[in-house]
C-alpha positions in Angstrom: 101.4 106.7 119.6 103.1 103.3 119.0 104.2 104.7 115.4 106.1 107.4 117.4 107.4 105.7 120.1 109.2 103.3 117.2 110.4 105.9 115.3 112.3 107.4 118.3 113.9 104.2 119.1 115.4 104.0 115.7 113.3 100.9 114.6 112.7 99.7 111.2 109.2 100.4 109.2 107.7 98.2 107.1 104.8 98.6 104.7 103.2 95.7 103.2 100.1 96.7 100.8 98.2 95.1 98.4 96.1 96.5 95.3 93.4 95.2 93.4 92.8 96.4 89.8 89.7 95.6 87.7 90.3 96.8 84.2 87.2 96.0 81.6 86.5 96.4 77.8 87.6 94.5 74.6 90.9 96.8 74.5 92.3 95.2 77.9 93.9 91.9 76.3 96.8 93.5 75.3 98.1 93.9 79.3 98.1 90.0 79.5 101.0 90.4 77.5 102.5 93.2 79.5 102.4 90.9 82.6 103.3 88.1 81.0 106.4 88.9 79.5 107.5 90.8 83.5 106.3 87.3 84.9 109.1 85.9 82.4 111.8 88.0 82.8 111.3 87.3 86.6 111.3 83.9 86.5 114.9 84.3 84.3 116.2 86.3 86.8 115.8 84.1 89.7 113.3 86.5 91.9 116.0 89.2 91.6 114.7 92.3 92.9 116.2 95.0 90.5 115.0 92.9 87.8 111.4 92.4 89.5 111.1 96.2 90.1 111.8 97.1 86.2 108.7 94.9 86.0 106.3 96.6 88.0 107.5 100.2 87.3 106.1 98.8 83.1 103.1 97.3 84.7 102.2 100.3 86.6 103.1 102.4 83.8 101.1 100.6 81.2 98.3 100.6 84.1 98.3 104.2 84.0 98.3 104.6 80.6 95.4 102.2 80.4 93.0 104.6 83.3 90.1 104.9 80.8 89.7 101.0 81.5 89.7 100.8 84.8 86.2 99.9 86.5 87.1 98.8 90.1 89.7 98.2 92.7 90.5 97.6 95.9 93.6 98.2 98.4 94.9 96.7 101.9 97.9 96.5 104.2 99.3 96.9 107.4 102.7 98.1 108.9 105.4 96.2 110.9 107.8 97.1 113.4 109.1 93.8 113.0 110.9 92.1 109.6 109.5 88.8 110.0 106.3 89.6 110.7 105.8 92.2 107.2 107.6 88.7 105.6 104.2 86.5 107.1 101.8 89.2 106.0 103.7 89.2 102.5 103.7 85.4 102.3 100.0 85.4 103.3 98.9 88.1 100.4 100.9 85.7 98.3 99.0 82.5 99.1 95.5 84.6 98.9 96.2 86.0 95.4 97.7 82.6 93.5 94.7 81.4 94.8 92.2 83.5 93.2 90.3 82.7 90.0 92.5 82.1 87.0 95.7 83.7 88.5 98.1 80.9 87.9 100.2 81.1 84.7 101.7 78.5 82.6 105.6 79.6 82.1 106.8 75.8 81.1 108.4 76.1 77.4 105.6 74.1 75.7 103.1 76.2 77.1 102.5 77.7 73.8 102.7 74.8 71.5 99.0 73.8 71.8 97.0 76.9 71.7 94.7 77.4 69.3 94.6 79.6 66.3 91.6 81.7 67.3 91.2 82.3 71.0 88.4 83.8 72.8 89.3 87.5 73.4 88.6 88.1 78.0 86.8 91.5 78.0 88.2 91.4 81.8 91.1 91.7 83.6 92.5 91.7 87.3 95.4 93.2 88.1 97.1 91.9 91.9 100.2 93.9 93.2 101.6 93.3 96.5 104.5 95.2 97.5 106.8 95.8 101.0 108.7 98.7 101.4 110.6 100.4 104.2 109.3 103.9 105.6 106.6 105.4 104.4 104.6 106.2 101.5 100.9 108.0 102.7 99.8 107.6 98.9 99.7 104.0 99.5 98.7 103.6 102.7 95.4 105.3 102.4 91.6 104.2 100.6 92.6 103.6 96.5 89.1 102.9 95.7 89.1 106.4 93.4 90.7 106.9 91.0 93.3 109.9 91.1 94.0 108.2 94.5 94.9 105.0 92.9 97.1 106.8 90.3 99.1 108.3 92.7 99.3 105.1 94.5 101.0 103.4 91.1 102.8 106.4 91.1 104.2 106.2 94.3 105.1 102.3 93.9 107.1 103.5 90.7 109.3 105.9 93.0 110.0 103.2 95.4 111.5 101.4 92.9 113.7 104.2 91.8 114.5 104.8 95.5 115.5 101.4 96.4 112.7 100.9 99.3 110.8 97.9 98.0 111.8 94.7 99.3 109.7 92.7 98.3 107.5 92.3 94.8 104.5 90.2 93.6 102.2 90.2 91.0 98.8 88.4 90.3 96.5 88.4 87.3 93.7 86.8 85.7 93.0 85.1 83.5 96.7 84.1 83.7 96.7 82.2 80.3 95.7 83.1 76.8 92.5 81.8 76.1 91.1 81.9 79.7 87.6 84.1 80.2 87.4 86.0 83.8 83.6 86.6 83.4 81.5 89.0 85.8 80.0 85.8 87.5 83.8 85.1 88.5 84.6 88.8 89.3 81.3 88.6 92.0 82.3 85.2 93.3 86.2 85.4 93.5 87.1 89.3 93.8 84.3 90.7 96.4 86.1 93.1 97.3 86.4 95.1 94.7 84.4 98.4 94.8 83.5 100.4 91.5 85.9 103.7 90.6 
């Protein structure tokens, strides 16, 4: 009713939605470098949206190439009437994902200089995307916890790009750094949430 009454009075939309990906096997490392290098290029580009939006259309695209891997997952959001309101809901997905196991990378230039030759190989991987958009997107705004629906839900993220709705972009993952082990123990204790696919 309220979602009606809003639209009549010409207000403003906003969807602010988070997903949870658990991808597992020894051929998941390789996404770590997916993510890394759009965690990079959006650090060079000063949070610029285009440039953070190429990013996540490759990370949802290597996502979806990557389905046979995908164990569990889990989705939530709201919607706003109100700008500032999606922006604390954002902000608070934001806070709640950097603080999750292992989900901080190390960007500084030295970073690398001190790894190891032979690093242990994480046989899991969590993927965090939090996205607002104006208007709608029902693909996204519904239970992702199968999977066709959660490939139409990375699907649907990939249009917004294309169609200039998101406004704002964030991604999480873990382990963050090479040589960091999510095990299951960590999955059960930091990523309840999750529900098998």
């Amino acid at each position: 009713m309220r979602d009606t009454f809003n639209k009549m009075i010409g207000r403003t939309r906003y969807v602010v939605c988070r997903i949870m990906l658990h991808l597992g096997g020894s051929e998941v490392a390789p996404i770590l470098g997916v993510l890394n290098r759009a965690g990079r290029a959006a650090i060079d580009a000063e949070g610029d949206l285009e440039v953070l939006g190429e990013g996540l259309v490759e990370i949802s695209q290597t996502l979806l190439q990557y389905d046979e891997y995908w164990l569990s997952a889990a989705n939530e959001g709201d919607v706003f009437w109100n700008e500032g309101e999606a922006g604390d809901f954002v902000n608070e997905l934001f806070t709640d994902s950097a603080q999750r196991y292992l989900s901080e990378p190390d960007y500084s230039p030295n970073s690398r200089s001190n790894e190891p030759l032979s690093i242990p190989v994480t046989r899991n991987v969590i993927v965090m995307i939090t996205v607002a958009f104006e208007g709608e997107a029902p693909e996204l705004e519904s239970d992702l916890s199968n999977t066709q629906a959660l490939k139409e839900g990375l699907k649907a993220i990939i249009n917004l790009h294309y169609k200039h709705k998101l406004q704002a972009i964030q991604v999480h993952f873990s382990p963050a750094r090479l040589g960091e082990e999510l095990t299951n123990d960590h999955l059960l204790q930091y990523y309840p949430e999750l529900i098998p696919l």
